[in-house]
MARVO-378636 format. One record per residue (C-alpha): x, y negated, z negated. Coordinates in nm, 4 decimals, decimal comma, padded with zeros to 6 digits. Layout:
<node c1="X" c2="Y" c3="Z"/>
...
// end
This chain:
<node c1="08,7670" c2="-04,5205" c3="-11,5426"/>
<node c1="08,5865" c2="-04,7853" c3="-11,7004"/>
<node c1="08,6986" c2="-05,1520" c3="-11,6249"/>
<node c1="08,8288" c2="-05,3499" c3="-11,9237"/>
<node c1="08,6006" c2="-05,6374" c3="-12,0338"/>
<node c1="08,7302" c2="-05,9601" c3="-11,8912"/>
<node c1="08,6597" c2="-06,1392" c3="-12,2490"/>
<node c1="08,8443" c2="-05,9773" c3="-12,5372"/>
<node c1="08,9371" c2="-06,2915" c3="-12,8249"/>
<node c1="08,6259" c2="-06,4795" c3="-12,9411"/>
<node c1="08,5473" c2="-06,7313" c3="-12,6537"/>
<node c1="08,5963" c2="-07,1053" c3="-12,7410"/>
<node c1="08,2957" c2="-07,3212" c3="-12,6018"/>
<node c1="08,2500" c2="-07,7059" c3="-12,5549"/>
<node c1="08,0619" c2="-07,8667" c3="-12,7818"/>
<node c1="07,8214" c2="-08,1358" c3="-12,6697"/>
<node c1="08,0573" c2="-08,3924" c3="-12,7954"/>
<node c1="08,2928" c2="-08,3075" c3="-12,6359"/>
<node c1="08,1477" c2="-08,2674" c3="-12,3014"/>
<node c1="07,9814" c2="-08,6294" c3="-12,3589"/>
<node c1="08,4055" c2="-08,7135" c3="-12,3990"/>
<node c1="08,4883" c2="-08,5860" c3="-12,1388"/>
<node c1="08,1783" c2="-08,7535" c3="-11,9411"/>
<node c1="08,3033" c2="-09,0978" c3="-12,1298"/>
<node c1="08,7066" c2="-09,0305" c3="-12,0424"/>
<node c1="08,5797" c2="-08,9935" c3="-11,6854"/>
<node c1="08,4092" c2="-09,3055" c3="-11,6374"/>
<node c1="08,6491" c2="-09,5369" c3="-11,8380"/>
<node c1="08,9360" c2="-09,3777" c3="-11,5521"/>
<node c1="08,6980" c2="-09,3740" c3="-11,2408"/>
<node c1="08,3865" c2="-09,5999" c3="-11,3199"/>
<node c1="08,0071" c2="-09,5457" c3="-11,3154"/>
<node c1="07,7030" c2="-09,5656" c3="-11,5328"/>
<node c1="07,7216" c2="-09,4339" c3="-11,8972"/>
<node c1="07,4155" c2="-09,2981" c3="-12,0576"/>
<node c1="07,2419" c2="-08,9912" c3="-12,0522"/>
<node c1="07,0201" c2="-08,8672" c3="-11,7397"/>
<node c1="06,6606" c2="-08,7711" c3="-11,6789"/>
<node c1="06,6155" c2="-08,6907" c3="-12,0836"/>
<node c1="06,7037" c2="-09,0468" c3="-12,1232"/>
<node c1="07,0296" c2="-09,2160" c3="-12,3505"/>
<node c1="07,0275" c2="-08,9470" c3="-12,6426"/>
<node c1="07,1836" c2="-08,7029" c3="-12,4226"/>
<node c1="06,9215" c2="-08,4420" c3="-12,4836"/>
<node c1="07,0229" c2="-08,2921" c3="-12,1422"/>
<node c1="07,3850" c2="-08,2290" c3="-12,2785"/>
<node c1="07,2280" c2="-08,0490" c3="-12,5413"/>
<node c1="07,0122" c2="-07,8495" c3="-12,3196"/>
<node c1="07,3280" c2="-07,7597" c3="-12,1005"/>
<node c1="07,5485" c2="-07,6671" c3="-12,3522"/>
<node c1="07,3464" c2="-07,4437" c3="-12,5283"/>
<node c1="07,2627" c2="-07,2597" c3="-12,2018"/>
<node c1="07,5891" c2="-07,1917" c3="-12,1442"/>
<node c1="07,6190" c2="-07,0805" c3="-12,4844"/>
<node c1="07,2706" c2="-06,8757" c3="-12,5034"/>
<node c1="07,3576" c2="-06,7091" c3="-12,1468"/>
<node c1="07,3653" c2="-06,3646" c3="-12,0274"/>
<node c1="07,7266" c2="-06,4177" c3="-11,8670"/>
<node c1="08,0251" c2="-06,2559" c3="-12,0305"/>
<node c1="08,3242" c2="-06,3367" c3="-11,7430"/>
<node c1="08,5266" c2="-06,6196" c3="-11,8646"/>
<node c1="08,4562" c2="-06,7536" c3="-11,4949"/>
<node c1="08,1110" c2="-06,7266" c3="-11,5176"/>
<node c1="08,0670" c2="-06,8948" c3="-11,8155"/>
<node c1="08,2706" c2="-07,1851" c3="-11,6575"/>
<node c1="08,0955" c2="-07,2237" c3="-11,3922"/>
<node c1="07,7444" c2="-07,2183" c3="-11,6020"/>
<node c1="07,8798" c2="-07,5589" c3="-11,7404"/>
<node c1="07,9043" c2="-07,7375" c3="-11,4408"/>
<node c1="07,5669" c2="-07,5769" c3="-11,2942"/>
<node c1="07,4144" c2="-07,6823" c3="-11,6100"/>
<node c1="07,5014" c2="-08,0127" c3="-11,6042"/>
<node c1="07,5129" c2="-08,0989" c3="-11,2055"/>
<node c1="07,1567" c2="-07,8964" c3="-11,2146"/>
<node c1="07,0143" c2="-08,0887" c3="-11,4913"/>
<node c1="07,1387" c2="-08,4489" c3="-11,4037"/>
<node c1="07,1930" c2="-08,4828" c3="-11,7874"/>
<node c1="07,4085" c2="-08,8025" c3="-11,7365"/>
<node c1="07,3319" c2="-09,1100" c3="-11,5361"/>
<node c1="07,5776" c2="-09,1037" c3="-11,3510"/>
<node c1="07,9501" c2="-08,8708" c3="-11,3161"/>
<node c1="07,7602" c2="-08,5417" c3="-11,3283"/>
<node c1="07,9824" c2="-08,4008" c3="-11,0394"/>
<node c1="08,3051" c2="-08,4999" c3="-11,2445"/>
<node c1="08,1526" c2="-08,4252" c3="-11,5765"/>
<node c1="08,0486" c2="-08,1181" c3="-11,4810"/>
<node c1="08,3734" c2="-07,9958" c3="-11,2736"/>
<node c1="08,5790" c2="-08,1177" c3="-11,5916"/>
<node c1="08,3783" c2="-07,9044" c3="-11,8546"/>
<node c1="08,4026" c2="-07,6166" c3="-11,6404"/>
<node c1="08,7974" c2="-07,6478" c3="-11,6330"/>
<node c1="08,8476" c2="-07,7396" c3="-12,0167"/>
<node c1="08,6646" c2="-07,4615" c3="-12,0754"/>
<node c1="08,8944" c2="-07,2056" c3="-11,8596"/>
<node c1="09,1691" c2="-07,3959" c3="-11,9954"/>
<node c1="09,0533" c2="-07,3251" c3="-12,3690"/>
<node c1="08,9892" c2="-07,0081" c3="-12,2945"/>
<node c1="09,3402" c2="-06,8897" c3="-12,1416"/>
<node c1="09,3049" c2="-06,9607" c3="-11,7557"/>
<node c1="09,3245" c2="-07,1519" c3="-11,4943"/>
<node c1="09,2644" c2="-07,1712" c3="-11,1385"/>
<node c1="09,4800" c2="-07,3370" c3="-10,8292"/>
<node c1="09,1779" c2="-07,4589" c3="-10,7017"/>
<node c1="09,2795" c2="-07,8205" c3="-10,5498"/>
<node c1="09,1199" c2="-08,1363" c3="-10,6751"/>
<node c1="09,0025" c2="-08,1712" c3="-10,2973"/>
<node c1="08,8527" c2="-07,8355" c3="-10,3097"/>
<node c1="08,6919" c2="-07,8741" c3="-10,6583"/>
<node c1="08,5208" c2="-08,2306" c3="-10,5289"/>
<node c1="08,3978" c2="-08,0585" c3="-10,2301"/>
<node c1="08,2610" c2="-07,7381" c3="-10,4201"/>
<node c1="08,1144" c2="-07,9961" c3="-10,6877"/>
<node c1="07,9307" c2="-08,1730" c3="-10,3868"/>
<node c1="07,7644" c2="-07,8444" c3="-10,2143"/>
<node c1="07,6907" c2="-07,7677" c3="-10,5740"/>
<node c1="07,4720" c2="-08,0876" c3="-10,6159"/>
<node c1="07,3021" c2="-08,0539" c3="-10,2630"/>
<node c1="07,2566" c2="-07,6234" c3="-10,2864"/>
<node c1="07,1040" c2="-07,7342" c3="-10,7014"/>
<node c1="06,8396" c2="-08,0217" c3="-10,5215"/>
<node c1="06,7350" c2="-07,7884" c3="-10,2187"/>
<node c1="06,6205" c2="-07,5832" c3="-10,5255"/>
<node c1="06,8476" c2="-07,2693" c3="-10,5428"/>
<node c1="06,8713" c2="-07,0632" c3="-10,7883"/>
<node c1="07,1002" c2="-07,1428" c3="-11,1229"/>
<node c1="07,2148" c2="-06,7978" c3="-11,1716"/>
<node c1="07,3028" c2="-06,7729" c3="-10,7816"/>
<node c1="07,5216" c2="-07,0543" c3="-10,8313"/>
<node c1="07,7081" c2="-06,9661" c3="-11,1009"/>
<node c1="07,7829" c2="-06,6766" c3="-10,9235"/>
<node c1="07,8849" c2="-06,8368" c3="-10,6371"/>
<node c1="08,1114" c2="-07,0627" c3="-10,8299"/>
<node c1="08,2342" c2="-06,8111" c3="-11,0703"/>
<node c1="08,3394" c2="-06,5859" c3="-10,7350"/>
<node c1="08,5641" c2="-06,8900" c3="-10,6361"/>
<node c1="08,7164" c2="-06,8978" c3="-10,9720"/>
<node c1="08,8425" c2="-06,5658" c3="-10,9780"/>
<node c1="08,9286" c2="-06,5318" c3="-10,5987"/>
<node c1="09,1665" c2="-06,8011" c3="-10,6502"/>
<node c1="09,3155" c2="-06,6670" c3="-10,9861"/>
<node c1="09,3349" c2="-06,3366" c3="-10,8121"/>
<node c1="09,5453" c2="-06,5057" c3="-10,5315"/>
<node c1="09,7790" c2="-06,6278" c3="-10,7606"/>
<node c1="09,8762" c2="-06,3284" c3="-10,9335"/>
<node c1="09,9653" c2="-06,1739" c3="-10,5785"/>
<node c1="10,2364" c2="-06,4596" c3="-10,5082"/>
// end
Protein backbone atom coordinates (compact mmCIF):
# COMPACT_ATOMS: atom_id res chain seq x y z
CA UNK A 1 0.00 0.00 0.00
CA UNK A 2 1.19 3.25 -0.88
CA UNK A 3 0.78 6.11 1.76
CA UNK A 4 -1.48 9.00 0.72
CA UNK A 5 0.35 12.31 0.13
CA UNK A 6 0.03 14.47 3.19
CA UNK A 7 -0.68 17.66 0.78
CA UNK A 8 -3.68 17.21 -1.48
CA UNK A 9 -5.47 21.14 -2.08
CA UNK A 10 -2.98 23.67 -3.48
CA UNK A 11 -0.87 24.82 -0.41
CA UNK A 12 -1.38 28.50 0.69
CA UNK A 13 2.09 30.20 1.50
CA UNK A 14 3.01 33.52 3.34
CA UNK A 15 3.90 36.14 1.43
CA UNK A 16 6.76 38.36 2.50
CA UNK A 17 4.30 40.93 3.55
CA UNK A 18 2.77 39.23 5.43
CA UNK A 19 5.44 37.63 7.36
CA UNK A 20 7.00 41.32 7.77
CA UNK A 21 3.06 41.76 9.54
CA UNK A 22 3.29 39.43 11.43
CA UNK A 23 7.05 40.46 12.47
CA UNK A 24 5.41 44.21 12.93
CA UNK A 25 2.07 42.78 15.00
CA UNK A 26 4.67 41.09 17.20
CA UNK A 27 6.67 43.89 18.23
CA UNK A 28 3.84 46.55 18.58
CA UNK A 29 2.31 43.59 21.37
CA UNK A 30 5.76 42.52 22.90
CA UNK A 31 8.43 45.24 21.95
CA UNK A 32 11.84 45.16 20.21
CA UNK A 33 13.71 46.60 17.30
CA UNK A 34 11.92 46.92 13.87
CA UNK A 35 13.91 46.72 10.75
CA UNK A 36 15.26 44.13 8.77
CA UNK A 37 18.47 41.95 9.85
CA UNK A 38 21.90 41.24 8.46
CA UNK A 39 20.56 42.27 4.67
CA UNK A 40 19.88 45.54 6.23
CA UNK A 41 16.12 47.65 6.46
CA UNK A 42 14.71 46.45 2.94
CA UNK A 43 14.02 43.16 4.31
CA UNK A 44 15.93 41.36 1.63
CA UNK A 45 16.31 38.46 4.16
CA UNK A 46 12.41 38.05 4.27
CA UNK A 47 12.60 37.71 0.74
CA UNK A 48 15.32 35.23 0.79
CA UNK A 49 13.30 33.15 3.47
CA UNK A 50 10.18 33.12 1.94
CA UNK A 51 11.10 32.07 -1.26
CA UNK A 52 13.07 29.14 0.25
CA UNK A 53 10.30 27.92 1.75
CA UNK A 54 8.52 28.31 -1.34
CA UNK A 55 11.43 26.94 -3.80
CA UNK A 56 12.00 23.85 -1.28
CA UNK A 57 12.15 20.23 -1.75
CA UNK A 58 9.59 19.63 1.24
CA UNK A 59 6.07 18.52 0.45
CA UNK A 60 4.63 17.70 4.34
CA UNK A 61 2.51 20.53 5.39
CA UNK A 62 4.80 20.26 8.66
CA UNK A 63 7.81 20.51 6.95
CA UNK A 64 7.10 23.32 5.09
CA UNK A 65 6.15 25.04 8.43
CA UNK A 66 8.87 24.47 10.02
CA UNK A 67 11.17 25.70 6.87
CA UNK A 68 9.64 29.20 7.77
CA UNK A 69 10.81 29.52 11.05
CA UNK A 70 14.34 27.84 10.16
CA UNK A 71 14.49 30.29 7.45
CA UNK A 72 13.99 33.14 9.26
CA UNK A 73 15.62 32.23 12.89
CA UNK A 74 18.65 30.85 10.50
CA UNK A 75 18.94 33.91 8.50
CA UNK A 76 18.46 36.64 11.26
CA UNK A 77 16.40 38.50 8.53
CA UNK A 78 14.92 40.92 11.19
CA UNK A 79 16.69 42.93 13.81
CA UNK A 80 15.23 41.82 16.28
CA UNK A 81 11.82 39.15 17.08
CA UNK A 82 13.22 36.46 14.80
CA UNK A 83 12.30 33.72 17.44
CA UNK A 84 8.60 35.11 17.53
CA UNK A 85 8.54 36.00 13.91
CA UNK A 86 9.64 32.95 12.94
CA UNK A 87 7.46 30.61 15.42
CA UNK A 88 4.37 32.81 14.21
CA UNK A 89 4.92 32.22 10.36
CA UNK A 90 5.37 28.70 10.96
CA UNK A 91 1.85 28.51 12.76
CA UNK A 92 -0.13 30.89 10.26
CA UNK A 93 1.06 28.84 7.85
CA UNK A 94 -0.33 25.37 9.44
CA UNK A 95 -3.23 27.34 10.28
CA UNK A 96 -3.79 28.40 6.49
CA UNK A 97 -3.16 25.30 5.48
CA UNK A 98 -5.79 23.20 7.64
CA UNK A 99 -3.81 22.26 10.91
CA UNK A 100 -2.75 22.86 13.91
CA UNK A 101 -0.71 21.61 16.62
CA UNK A 102 -1.24 21.56 20.70
CA UNK A 103 2.13 22.46 21.02
CA UNK A 104 2.13 24.97 24.20
CA UNK A 105 3.30 28.52 23.89
CA UNK A 106 5.97 27.38 26.61
CA UNK A 107 7.00 24.58 24.46
CA UNK A 108 7.04 26.57 21.16
CA UNK A 109 9.41 29.43 23.03
CA UNK A 110 11.63 26.77 24.20
CA UNK A 111 11.83 24.84 20.74
CA UNK A 112 12.25 28.45 19.08
CA UNK A 113 15.30 28.99 21.52
CA UNK A 114 17.27 25.50 20.82
CA UNK A 115 16.37 26.40 17.29
CA UNK A 116 18.44 29.70 17.43
CA UNK A 117 21.42 28.11 19.44
CA UNK A 118 21.39 24.38 17.22
CA UNK A 119 21.13 27.30 13.73
CA UNK A 120 24.50 29.43 15.33
CA UNK A 121 26.53 26.18 16.34
CA UNK A 122 26.12 25.75 12.53
CA UNK A 123 23.74 22.74 11.97
CA UNK A 124 22.34 21.88 9.21
CA UNK A 125 18.94 23.75 7.78
CA UNK A 126 17.42 20.71 6.38
CA UNK A 127 18.23 18.75 9.78
CA UNK A 128 16.26 21.25 11.48
CA UNK A 129 13.38 21.37 9.69
CA UNK A 130 13.21 17.93 10.19
CA UNK A 131 13.61 18.06 13.60
CA UNK A 132 10.94 20.65 13.94
CA UNK A 133 8.62 19.25 11.42
CA UNK A 134 8.88 15.70 13.59
CA UNK A 135 7.50 17.76 16.61
CA UNK A 136 4.73 19.07 14.56
CA UNK A 137 3.30 15.96 13.60
CA UNK A 138 4.07 13.97 16.87
CA UNK A 139 1.92 16.34 18.58
CA UNK A 140 -0.94 16.37 15.90
CA UNK A 141 -0.65 12.64 15.97
CA UNK A 142 -1.25 12.75 19.82
CA UNK A 143 -4.23 14.54 19.45
CA UNK A 144 -6.07 12.46 17.17
CA UNK A 145 -5.52 9.48 19.74
CA UNK A 146 -7.45 11.45 22.63
Amino acid sequence: MVAAPSVTRPLRFLSPEQVVAIHDTLLRRTGGLGGGGHRGESYEGVDAAVQAVKNSYYERVEELAAAYAVYIVQGHVFADGNKRTGAAAMLTFLEANGRRTELTEGRLAAMMVDLQRRAESGEDAARLIQWIARALAERRRGSRAR
